[in-house]
RORODO-91185 format. One record per residue (C-alpha): residue in three letters; x, y, z. Coordinates in steps of 0.2 Angstrom, whole numbers, plus 2048, in hexadecimal, padded with zeros to 3 digits. Example, Ala and Ser with C-alpha at 12.3 -4.5 7.8 and 13.67 -1.06 7.14 Angstrom:
BEGIN
('Ala', (83E, 7EA, 827));
('Ser', (844, 7FB, 824));
end
This chain:
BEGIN
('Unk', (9E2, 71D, A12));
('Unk', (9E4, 71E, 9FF));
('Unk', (9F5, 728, 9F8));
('Unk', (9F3, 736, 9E8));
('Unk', (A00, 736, 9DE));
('Unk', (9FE, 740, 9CE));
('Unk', (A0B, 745, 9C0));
('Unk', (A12, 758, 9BD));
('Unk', (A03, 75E, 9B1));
('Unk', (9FB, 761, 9C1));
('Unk', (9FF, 774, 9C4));
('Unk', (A05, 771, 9D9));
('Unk', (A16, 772, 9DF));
('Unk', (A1D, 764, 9E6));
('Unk', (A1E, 76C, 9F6));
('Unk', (A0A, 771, 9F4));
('Unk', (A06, 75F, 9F0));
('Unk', (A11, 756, 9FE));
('Unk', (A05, 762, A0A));
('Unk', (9F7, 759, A02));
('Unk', (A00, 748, A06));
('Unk', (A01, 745, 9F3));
('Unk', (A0F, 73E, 9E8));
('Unk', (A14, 747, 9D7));
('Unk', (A1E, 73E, 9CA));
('Unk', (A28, 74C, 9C0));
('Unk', (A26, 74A, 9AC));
('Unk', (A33, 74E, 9A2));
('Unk', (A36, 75C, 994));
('Unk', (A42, 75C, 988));
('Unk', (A4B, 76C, 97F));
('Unk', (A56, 766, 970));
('Unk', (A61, 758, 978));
('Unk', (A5F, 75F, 98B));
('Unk', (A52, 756, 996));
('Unk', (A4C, 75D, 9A6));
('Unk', (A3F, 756, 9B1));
('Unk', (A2F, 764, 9B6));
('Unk', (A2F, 76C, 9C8));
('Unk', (A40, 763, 9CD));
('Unk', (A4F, 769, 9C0));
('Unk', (A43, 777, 9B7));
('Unk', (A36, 781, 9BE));
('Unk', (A29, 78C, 9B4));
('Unk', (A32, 79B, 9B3));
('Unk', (A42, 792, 9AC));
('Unk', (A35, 78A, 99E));
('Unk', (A2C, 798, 997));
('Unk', (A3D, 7A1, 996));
('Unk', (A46, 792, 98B));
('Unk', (A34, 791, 981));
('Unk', (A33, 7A2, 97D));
('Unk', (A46, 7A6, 979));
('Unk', (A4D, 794, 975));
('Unk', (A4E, 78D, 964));
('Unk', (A49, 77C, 969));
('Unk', (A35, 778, 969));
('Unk', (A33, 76C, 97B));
('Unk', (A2D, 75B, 97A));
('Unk', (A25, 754, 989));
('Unk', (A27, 742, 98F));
('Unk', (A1D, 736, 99C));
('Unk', (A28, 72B, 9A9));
('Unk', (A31, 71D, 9A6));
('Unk', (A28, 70C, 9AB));
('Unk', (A37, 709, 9B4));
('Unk', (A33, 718, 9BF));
('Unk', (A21, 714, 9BF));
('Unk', (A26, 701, 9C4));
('Unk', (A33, 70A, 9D3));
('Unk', (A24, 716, 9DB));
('Unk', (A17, 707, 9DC));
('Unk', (A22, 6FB, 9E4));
('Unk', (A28, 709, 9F2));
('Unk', (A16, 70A, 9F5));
('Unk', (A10, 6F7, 9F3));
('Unk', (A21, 6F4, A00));
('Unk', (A17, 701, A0E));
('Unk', (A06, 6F8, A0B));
('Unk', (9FE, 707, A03));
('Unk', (9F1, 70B, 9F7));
('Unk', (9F3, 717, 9EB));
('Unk', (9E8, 71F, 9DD));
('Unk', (9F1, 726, 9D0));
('Unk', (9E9, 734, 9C6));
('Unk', (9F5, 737, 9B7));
('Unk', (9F2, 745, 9AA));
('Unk', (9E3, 73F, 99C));
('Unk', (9E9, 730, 991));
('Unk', (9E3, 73B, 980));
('Unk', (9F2, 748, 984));
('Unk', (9FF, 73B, 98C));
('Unk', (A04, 72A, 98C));
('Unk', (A07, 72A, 99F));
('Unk', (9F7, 721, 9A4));
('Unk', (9F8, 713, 998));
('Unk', (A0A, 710, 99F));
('Unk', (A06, 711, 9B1));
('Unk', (9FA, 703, 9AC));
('Unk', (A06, 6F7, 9A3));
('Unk', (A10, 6FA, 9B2));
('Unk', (A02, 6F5, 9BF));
('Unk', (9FD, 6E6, 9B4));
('Unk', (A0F, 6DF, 9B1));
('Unk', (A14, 6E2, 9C2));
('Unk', (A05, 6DD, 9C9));
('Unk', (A03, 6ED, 9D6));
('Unk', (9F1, 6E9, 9DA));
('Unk', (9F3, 6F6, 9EA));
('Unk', (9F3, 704, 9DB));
('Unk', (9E4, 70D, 9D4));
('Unk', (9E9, 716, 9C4));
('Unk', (9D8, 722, 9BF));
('Unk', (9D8, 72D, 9AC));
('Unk', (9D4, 73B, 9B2));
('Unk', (9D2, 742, 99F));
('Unk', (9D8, 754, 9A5));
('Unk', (9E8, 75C, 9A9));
('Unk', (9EE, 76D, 9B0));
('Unk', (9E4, 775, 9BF));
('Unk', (9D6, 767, 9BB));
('Unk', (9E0, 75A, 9C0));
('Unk', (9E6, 764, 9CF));
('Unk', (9D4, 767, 9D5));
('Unk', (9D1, 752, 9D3));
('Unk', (9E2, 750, 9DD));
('Unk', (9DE, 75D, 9E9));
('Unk', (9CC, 757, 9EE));
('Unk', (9D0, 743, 9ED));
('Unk', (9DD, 748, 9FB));
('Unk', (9D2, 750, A05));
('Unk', (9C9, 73E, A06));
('Unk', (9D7, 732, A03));
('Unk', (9CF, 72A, A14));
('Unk', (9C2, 724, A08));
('Unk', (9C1, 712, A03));
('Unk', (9C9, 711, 9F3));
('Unk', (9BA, 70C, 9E8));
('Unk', (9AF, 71D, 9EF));
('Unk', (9C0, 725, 9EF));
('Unk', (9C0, 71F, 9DB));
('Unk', (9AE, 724, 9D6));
('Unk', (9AE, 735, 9E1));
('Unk', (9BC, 73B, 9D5));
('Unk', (9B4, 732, 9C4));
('Unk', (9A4, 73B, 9C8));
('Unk', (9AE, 74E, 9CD));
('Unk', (9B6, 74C, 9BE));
('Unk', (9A6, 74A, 9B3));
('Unk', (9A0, 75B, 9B9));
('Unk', (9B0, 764, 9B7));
('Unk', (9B3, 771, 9AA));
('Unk', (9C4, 77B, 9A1));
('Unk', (9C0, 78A, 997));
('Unk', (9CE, 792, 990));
('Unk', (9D6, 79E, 982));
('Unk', (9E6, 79C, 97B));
('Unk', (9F4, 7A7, 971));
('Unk', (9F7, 79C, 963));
('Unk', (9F3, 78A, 95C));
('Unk', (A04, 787, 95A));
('Unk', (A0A, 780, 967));
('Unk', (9FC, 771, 965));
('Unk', (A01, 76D, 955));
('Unk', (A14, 76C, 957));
('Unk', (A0F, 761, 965));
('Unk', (A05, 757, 95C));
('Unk', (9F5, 75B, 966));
('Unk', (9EA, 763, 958));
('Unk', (9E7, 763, 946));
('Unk', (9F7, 76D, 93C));
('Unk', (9E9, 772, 930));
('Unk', (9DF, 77A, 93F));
('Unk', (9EE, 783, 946));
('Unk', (9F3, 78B, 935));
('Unk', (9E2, 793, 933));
('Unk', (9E3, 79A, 943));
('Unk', (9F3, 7A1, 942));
('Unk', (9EF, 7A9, 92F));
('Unk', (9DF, 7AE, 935));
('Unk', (9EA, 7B7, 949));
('Unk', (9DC, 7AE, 951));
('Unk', (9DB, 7AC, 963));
('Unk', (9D6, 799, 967));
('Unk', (9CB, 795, 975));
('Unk', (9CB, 782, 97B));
('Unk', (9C6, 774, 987));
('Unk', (9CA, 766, 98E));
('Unk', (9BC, 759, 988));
('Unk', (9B4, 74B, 993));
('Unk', (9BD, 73E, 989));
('Unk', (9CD, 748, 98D));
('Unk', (9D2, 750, 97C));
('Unk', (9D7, 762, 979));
('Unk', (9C9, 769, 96F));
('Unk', (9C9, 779, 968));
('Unk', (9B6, 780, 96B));
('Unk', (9B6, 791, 963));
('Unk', (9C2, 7A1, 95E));
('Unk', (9C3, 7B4, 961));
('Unk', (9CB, 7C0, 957));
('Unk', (9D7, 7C8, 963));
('Unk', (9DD, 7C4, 975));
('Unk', (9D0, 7D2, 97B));
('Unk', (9C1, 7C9, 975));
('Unk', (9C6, 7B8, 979));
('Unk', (9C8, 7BD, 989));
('Unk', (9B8, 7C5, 989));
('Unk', (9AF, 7B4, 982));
('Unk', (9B7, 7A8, 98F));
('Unk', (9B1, 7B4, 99C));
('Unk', (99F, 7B1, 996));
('Unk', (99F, 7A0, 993));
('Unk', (99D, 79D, 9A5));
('Unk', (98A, 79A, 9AC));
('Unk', (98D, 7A0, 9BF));
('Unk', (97C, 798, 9C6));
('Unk', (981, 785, 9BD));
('Unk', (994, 786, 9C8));
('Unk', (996, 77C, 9D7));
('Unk', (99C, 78D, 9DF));
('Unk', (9A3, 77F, 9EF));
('Unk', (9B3, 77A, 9E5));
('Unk', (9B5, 78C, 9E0));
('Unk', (9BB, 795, 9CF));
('Unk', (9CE, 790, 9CB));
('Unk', (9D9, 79C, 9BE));
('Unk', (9E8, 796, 9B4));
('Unk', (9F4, 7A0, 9AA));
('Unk', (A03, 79D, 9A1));
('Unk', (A10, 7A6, 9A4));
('Unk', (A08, 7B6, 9A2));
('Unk', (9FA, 7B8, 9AE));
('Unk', (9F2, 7CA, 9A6));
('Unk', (9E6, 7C1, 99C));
('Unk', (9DF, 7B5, 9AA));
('Unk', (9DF, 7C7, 9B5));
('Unk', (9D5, 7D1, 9A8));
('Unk', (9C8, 7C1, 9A7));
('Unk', (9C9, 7C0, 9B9));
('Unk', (9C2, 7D4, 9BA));
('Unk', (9B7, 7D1, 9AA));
('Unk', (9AD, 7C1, 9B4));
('Unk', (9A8, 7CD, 9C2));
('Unk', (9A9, 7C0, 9CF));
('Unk', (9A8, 7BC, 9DF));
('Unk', (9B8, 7BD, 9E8));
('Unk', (9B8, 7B0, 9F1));
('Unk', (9B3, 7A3, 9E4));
('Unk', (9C0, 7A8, 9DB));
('Unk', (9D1, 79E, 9DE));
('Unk', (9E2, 7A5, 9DA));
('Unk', (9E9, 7A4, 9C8));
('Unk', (9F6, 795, 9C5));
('Unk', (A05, 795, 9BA));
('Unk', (A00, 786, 9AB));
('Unk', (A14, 77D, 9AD));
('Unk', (A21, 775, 9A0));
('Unk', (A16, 766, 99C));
('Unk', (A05, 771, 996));
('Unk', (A0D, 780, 992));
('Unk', (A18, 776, 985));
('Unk', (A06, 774, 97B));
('Unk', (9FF, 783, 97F));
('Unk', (A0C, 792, 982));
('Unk', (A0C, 7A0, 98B));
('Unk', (9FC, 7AE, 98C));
('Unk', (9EE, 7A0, 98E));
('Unk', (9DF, 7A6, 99A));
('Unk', (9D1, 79B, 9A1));
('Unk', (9C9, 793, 9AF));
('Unk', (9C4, 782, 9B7));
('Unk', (9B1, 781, 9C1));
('Unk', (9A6, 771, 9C5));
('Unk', (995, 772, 9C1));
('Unk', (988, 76F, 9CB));
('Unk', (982, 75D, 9CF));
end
């Protein structure tokens, strides 16, 4: 039986992940000179509130090796295998650590997969590679490789902003939205990048043009329709009731935490679907 582990971009709880049998390394975020690690000494709630009415803009950080180097010897010690599906290597520098840390330590019982996506992306890879973490590694490996080629993010955003301040997009690109009180909508690319694929002028329209970017008869309806928000849900509501679903593909809006929501804000609507093979 292979072991998950995943990092905090991954929008489950630590208690909804150790149901799945899965492992999550808190990241950390940092406002001014005060560090706190996500889900375990600052939940969403607390973030937003520190985001929206601090002075400080947060910085987000991967693990430590020495963290990295601790979690896969307790899991080389019980003689098990683990595949590690961190947030994409084009938005963090987690993966490329966990792989000097697996090289120089020589953890050969540790899988570390880029699963060039983050957010409720990533939870669907985590989620559906613990349902079959009774898989031999190597299909275990290429199952989610080939999920993750067929998944898709669609989203609007408030602002640019907080991707430039972060360092995630073009300055140039985020001015010309503010100037112009556009509202972004992005991606997440196959090569893992945070692309910016069109605009709308108005929260009302963009939430009207993520709702028809959606081809309902090219989704693998099997893994269901997953929302995300950031910290306010009304948008992802309204898109939900614009799309005219099917309730019960559609799976419950989930709260974008301190690690995304540091590069994208509150207000953001969108959705994750695989499409069909």
């Amino acid at each position: 039986m292979v072991k998950i582990l995943t990092d905090s971009s991954c929008t489950l709880t630590q208690d909804e992940a150790k149901k799945l049998g899965v492992d999550v390394i808190p990241l950390g975020i940092t406002f001014g000179s005060t560090g706190y690690k996500d889900g375990v000494d600052i939940d969403n709630e607390q973030f937003y509130k520190l985001l929206l009415e601090g002075k400080n803009y947060p910085h987000t950080s991967q693990p430590s090796p020495q963290e990295l180097e601790e979690i896969f010897t307790t899991a080389k010690n019980k003689g098990e295998t683990v595949l590690f599906l961190p947030l994409s290597s084009k938005i963090s520098g987690t993966y490329e650590c966990a792989m000097r840390v697996k090289e120089q330590g020589g953890f050969d019982n540790v899988y570390i997969y880029d699963s060039l996506c983050t957010t409720i992306m990533l939870e669907m890879l985590v989620e559906e590679a613990a349902k079959r973490c009774d898989l031999p590694i190597d299909e275990l490996i290429d199952f989610v490789d080939k999920l993750r080629k067929r998944a898709r993010l669609v989203a609007g955003i408030d602002t640019l902003s907080y991707l430039a301040k972060g360092g995630r997009l073009n300055t140039a690109t985020a001015a010309i939205g503010s100037f112009l009180q556009v509202k972004p909508l992005i991606t997440i690319s196959l090569q893992g990048t945070i692309d910016v694929v069109g605009k709308a002028l108005g929260a009302k329209a963009g939430i009207r043009t993520v709702a028809k970017q959606l081809d309902i008869s090219k989704v693998d309806l099997s893994y269901g329709i997953r929302f995300l928000h950031s910290y306010n849900k009304d948008n992802t509501l309204d898109l939900i009731s614009k799309m005219e679903l099917d309730p019960s593909v559609v799976i419950a809006p989930r709260d974008l935490g301190p690690i995304v929501g540091a590069h994208i804000g509150p207000n953001a609507y969108g959705y994750v679907y695989v499409t069909k093979e």
